[in-house]
N, C-alpha and C positions, 0 to 999 in steps of 0.2 A: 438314486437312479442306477441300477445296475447294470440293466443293458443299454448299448449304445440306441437312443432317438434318433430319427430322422428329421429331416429340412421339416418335412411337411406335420408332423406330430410333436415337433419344438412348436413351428407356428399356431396351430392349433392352442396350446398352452397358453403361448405368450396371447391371444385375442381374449384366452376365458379371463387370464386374470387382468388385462386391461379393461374388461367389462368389471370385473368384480370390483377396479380401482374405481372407477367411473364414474358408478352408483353411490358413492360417497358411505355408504352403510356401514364399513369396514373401522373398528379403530383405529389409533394411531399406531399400534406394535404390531396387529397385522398388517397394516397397509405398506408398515416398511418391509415386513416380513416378506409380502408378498411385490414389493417393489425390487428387491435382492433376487427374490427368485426370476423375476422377468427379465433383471440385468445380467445373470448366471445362463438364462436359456437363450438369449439375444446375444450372449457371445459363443452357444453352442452354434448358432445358426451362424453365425459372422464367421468360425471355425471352418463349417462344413462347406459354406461358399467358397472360400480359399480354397480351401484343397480341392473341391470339384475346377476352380479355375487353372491350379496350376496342371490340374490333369489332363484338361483342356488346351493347354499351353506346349504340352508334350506332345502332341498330332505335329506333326511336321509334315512339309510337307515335301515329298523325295520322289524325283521325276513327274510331278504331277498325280500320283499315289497319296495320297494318306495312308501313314504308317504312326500305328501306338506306340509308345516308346514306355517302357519301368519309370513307372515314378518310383523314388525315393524319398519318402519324407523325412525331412531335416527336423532335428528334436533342438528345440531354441533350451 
């Protein structure tokens, strides 16, 4: 994946290959195959929720104004 997905185009993903698990059709090396990859895109989306919340969390609020404030993301 080169370029960065979004919330809504990880979810998309993660629904095709819960159908594709679902159906039972799949081996068993793709099914792990493609059960790694839904655990890799469910923590892209687990990712993007954070950060949109701590973005979220940044609005203060200053005399009754909302005002954006710099996120800074912290590198763990």
């Amino acid at each position: 994946m080169g370029k960065e997905t979004n919330f809504e185009e990880n979810m998309k993903q993660l629904e095709q290959i819960a159908k594709e698990l679902e159906t039972g059709d799949l081996d068993l090396d793709t099914s792990v195959k493609k059960f790694e990859e839904g655990m890799k895109i469910s923590k892209e989306c687990s990712d993007i929720l954070e950060k949109a919340e701590k973005k979220i969390t940044m609005l203060i609020n200053d005399n009754g104004e909302l005002k954006e404030e710099n996120f800074v993301q912290e590198e763990e």
